[in-house]
C-alpha positions as CSV (number, residue, x, y, z in Angstrom):
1,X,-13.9,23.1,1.2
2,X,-10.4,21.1,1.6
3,X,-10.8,17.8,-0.2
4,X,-8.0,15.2,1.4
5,X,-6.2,12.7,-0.9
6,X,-5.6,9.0,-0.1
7,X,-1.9,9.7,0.1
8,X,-2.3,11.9,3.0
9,X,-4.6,9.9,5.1
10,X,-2.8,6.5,4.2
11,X,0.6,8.2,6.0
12,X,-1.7,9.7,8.9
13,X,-3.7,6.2,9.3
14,X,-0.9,3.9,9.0
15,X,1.2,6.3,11.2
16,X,4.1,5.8,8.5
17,X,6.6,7.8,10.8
18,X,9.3,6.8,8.5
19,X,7.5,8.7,5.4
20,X,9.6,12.0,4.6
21,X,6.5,13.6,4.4
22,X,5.2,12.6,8.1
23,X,6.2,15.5,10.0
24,X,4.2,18.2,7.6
25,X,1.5,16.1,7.0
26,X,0.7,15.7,10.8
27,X,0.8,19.3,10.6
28,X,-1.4,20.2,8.0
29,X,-4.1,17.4,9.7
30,X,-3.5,19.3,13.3
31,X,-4.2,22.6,11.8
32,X,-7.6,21.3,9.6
33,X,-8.7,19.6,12.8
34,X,-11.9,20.7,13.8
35,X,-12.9,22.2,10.3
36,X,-15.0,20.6,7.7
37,X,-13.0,18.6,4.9
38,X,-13.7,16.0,2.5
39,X,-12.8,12.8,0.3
40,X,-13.8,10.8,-2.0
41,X,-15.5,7.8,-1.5
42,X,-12.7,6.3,-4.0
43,X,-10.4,7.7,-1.1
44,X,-12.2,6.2,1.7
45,X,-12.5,2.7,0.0
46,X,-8.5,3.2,-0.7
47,X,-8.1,3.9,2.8
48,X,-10.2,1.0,3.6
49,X,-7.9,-1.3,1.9
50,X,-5.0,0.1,2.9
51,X,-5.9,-0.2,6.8
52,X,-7.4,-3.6,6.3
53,X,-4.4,-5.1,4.9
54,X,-2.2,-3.6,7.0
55,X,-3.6,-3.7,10.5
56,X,-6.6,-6.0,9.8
57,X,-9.8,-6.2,8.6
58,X,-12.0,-5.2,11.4
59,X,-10.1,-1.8,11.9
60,X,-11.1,-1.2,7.8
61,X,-14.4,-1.3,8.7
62,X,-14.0,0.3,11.4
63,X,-12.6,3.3,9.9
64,X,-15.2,2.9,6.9
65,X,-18.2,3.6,9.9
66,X,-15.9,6.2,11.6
67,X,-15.9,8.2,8.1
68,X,-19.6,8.1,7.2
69,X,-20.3,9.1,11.1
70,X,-18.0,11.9,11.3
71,X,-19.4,15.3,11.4
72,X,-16.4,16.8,10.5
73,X,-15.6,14.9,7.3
74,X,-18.1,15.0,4.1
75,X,-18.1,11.8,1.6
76,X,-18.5,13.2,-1.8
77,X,-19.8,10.6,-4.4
78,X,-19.3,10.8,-8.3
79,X,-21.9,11.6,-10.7
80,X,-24.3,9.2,-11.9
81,X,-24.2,8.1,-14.8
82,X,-26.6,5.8,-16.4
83,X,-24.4,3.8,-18.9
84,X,-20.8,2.4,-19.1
85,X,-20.7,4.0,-22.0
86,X,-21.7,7.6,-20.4
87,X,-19.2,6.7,-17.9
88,X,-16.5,6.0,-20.1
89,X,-17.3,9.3,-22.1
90,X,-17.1,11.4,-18.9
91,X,-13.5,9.3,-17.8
92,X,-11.9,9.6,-21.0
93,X,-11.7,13.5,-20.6
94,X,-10.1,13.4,-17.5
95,X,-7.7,10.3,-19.1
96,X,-6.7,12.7,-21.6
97,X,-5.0,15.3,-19.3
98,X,-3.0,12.2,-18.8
99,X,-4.5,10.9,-15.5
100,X,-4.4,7.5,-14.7
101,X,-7.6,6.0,-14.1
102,X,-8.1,6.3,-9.9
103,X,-6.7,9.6,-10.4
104,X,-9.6,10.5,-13.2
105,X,-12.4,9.0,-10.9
106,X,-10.9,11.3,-8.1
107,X,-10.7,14.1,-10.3
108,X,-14.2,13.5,-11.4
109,X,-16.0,13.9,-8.4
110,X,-13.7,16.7,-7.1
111,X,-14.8,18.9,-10.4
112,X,-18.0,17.8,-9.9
113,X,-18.3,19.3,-6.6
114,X,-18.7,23.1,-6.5
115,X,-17.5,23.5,-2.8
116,X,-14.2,21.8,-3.3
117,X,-11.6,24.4,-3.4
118,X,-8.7,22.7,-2.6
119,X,-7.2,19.0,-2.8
120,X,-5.1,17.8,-0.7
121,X,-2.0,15.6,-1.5
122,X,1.6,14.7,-1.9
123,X,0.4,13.7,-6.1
124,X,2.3,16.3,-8.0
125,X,0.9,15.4,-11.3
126,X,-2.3,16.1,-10.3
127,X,-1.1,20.0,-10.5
128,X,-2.7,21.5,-13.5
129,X,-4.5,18.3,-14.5
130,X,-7.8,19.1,-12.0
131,X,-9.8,22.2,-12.4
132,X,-9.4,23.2,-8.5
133,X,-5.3,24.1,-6.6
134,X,-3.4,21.3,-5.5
135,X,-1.3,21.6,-2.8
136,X,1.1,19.5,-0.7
137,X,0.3,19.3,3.0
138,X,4.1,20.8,3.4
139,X,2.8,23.7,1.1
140,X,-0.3,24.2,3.1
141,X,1.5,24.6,6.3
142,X,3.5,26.7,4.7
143,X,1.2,29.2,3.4
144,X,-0.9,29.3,6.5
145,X,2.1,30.3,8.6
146,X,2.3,33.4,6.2
């Protein structure tokens, strides 16, 4: 399963048109269309945010409902951990590939997801630091043309 970053839906949601990467993200969205993907809930309450500071509140939630309605699009949640402590333990390995912290609690749940095969973003420094492929949405247009 394709797991899609914040990054990439921020510039798809927010139509930034004037983001380098616009063009081969629209793309790589046109050709997933249709096809089961995922995120994080950390990237759908980013997204969240992001939308409801930028075009208002109401369209945040809106998006929020859209998300957890959407047959194409799975929410995967984090483990659960039953202390702070336990959680800390389990964050602090992921700190220590030298992730910030969102970055670790996205990397969390995408390790801890079997299915995920691929993540989806424009993060470079995630390459090497999570246990599945990155790959830009430039990259996966890229390969899929070959």
């Amino acid at each position: 399963m394709i797991t899609l970053g914040p990054d990439v839906l921020a510039i798809h949601h927010l139509s930034l048109r004037g983001d380098p990467h616009w063009r081969d993200n629209e793309e790589a969205l046109a050709k997933l269309r249709g096809t089961p993907k995922a995120l994080s809930i950390y990237t759908l309450l980013d997204l969240v945010g992001m939308v409801s500071r930028h075009v208002g509140e109401r369209s945040g939630r809106d998006l929020y409902l859209s998300y957890l309605r959407s047959e194409e699009h799975t929410i995967l949640f984090p483990p659960h951990h039953d202390s702070w402590e336990e959680h800390i333990d389990k964050v602090m390995r992921f700190l220590a590939r030298g992730l910030n912290y969102r970055d670790a609690l996205e990397a969390m749940v995408i390790e801890s997801t079997p299915e995920v095969e691929l993540y989806l973003s424009w993060k470079s420094i995630l390459v090497g630091r999570v246990a599945v492929r990155v790959q830009t949405p430039a990259d996966y247009v890229s390969s899929a043309r070959k």
